[in-house]
KEKERO-93675 format. One record per residue (C-alpha): x, y, z; residue number from 1. Coordinates in steps of 0.05 Angstrom, whole numbers, plus 5000, padded with zeros to 4 digits. Example, Ala and Ser with C-alpha at 12.3 -4.5 7.8 and 13.67 -1.06 7.14 Angstrom:
<pts>
{{5246; 4910; 5156}; 1}
{{5273; 4979; 5143}; 2}
</pts>
This chain:
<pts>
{{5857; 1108; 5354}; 1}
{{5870; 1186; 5328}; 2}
{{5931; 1193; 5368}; 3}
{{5960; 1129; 5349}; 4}
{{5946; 1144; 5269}; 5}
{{5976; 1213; 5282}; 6}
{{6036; 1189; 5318}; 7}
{{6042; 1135; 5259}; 8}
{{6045; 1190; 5207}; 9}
{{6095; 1232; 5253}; 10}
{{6135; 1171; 5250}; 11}
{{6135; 1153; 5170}; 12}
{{6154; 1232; 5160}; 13}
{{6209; 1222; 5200}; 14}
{{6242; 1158; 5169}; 15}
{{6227; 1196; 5100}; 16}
{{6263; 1258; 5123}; 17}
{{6322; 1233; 5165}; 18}
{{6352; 1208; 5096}; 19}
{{6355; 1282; 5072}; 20}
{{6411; 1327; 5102}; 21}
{{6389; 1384; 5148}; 22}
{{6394; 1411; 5213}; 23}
{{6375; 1383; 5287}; 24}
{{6356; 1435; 5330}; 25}
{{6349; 1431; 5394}; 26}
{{6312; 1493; 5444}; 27}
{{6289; 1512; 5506}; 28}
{{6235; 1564; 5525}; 29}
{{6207; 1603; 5591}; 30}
{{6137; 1628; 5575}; 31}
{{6076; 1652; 5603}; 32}
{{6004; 1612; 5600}; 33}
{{5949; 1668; 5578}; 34}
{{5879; 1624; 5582}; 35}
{{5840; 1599; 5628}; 36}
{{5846; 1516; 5616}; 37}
{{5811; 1508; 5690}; 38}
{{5877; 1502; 5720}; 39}
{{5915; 1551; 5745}; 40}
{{5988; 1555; 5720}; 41}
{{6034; 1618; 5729}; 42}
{{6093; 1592; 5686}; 43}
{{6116; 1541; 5632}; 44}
{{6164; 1508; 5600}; 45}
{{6174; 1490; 5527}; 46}
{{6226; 1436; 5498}; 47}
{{6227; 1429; 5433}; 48}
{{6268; 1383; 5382}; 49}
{{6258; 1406; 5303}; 50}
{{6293; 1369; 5247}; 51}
{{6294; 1418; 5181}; 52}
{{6319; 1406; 5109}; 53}
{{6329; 1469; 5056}; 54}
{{6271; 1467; 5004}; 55}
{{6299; 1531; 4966}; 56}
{{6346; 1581; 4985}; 57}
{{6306; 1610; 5040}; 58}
{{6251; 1561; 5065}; 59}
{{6257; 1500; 5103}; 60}
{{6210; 1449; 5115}; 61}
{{6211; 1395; 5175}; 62}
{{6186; 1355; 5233}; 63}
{{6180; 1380; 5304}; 64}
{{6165; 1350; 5370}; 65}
{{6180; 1370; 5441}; 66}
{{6149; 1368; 5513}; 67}
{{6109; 1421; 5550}; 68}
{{6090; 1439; 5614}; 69}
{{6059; 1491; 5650}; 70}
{{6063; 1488; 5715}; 71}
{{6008; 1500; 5774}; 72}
{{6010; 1558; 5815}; 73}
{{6024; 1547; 5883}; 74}
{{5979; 1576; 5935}; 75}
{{6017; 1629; 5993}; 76}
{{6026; 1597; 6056}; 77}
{{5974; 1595; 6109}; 78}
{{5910; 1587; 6056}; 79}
{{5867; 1530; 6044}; 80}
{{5905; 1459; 6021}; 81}
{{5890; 1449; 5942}; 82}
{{5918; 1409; 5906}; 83}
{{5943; 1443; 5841}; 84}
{{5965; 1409; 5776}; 85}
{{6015; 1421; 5723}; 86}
{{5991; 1414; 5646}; 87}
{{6032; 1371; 5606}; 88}
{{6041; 1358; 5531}; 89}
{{6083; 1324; 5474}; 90}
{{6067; 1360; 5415}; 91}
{{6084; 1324; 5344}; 92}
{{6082; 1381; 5282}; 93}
{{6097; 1395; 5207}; 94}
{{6148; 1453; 5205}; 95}
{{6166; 1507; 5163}; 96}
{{6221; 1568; 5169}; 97}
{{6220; 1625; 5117}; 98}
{{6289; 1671; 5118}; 99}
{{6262; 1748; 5113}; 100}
{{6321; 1771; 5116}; 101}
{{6393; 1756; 5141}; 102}
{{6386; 1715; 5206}; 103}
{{6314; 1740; 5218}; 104}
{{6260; 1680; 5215}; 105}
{{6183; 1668; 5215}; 106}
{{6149; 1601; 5213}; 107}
{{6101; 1559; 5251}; 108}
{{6087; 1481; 5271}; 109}
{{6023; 1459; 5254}; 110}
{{6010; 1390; 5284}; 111}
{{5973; 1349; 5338}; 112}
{{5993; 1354; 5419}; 113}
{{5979; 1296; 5464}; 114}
{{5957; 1308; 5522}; 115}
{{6005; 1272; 5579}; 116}
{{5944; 1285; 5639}; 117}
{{5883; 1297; 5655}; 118}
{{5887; 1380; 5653}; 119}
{{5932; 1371; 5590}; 120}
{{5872; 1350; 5537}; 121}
{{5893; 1332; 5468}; 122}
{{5885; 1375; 5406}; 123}
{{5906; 1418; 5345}; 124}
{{5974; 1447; 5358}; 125}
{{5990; 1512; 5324}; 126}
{{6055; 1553; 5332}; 127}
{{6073; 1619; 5300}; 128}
{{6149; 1641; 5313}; 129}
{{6196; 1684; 5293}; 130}
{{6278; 1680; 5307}; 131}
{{6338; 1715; 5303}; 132}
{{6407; 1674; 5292}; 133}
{{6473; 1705; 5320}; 134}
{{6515; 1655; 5297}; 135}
{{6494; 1595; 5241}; 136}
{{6476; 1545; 5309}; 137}
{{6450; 1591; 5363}; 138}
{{6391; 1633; 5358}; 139}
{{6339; 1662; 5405}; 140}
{{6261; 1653; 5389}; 141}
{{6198; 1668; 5408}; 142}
{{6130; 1630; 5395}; 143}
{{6056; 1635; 5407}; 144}
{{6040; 1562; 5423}; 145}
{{5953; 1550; 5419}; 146}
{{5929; 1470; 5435}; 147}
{{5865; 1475; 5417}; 148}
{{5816; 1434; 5460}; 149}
{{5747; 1410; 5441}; 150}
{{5710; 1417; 5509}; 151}
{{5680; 1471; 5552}; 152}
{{5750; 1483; 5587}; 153}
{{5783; 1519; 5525}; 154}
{{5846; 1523; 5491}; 155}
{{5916; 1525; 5524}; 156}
{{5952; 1586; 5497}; 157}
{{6030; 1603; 5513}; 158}
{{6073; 1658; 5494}; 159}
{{6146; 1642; 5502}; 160}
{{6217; 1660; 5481}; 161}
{{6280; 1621; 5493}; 162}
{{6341; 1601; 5462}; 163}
{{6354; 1547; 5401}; 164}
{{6415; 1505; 5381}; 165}
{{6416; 1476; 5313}; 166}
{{6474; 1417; 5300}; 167}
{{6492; 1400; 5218}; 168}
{{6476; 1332; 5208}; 169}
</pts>
């Protein structure tokens, strides 16, 4: 019921905010898993898919969403069979982007991840970032993604850094 009244609210914000003109942007990230979930996982992936609008003259505010997955180590050849599982989530965020100075960026999405399996466990999704732009639609970022997880298994934490493409709409 809590993910369908989140994903609800995700949807109204994004009616209400694809009438304003902003910027899609669209990113990929490689990162590194640093807790213990219970699963073992040597490498991720983060996609994410952020629609801002300018509030003032150097903050924007927005949506986000994306997919990530980090994915189970595999064991060396020759050792016992286990099966090993990825972690999987579809995060859904509030955004905001403050301009420091030219082309240099800090924000953070603060919104709700959904869990997508069993080792992926729903929860609070935080993530700090900062990016620099080299041109007005490519920049390169890096985050410190955290889905927090009520349960004795922890919180997922990520540190990643990738590339982003924004496109005027």
């Amino acid at each position: 019921m809590r993910n369908t009244l989140y994903l609800l609210a995700f949807l109204i914000g994004t009616i209400q905010l694809s009438i304003a003109q902003g910027q899609l942007q669209a990113g990929i990230n490689g990162g590194i898993p640093t807790s213990e979930t219970g699963v073992s996982t040597n490498f991720a992936l983060a996609m994410d898919l952020v629609f801002l609008t300018e509030i003032t003259g150097r903050f924007d505010a927005g949506i986000s969403t994306g997919y990530i997955i980090a994915f189970g180590e595999e064991l060396p050849p020759g050792s016992i069979n286990i099966e090993l599982f990825d972690i999987t989530f579809i995060p859904f965020a509030a955004s905001g982007r403050f301009e420091l100075a030219s082309n240099f960026r800090v924000g953070a999405d603060l919104g709700y991840a959904i869990g997508t399996n069993r080792f992926g466990r729903s929860g609070l999704y935080i993530a700090p970032q900062a990016s620099y732009s080299f041109t007005e639609n490519i920049a390169i970022i890096t985050a410190y993604r955290v889905v927090t997880q009520n349960d004795s298994v922890g919180a997922f934490h990520m540190v990643s850094a990738g590339v982003l493409f924004g496109f005027n709409i």
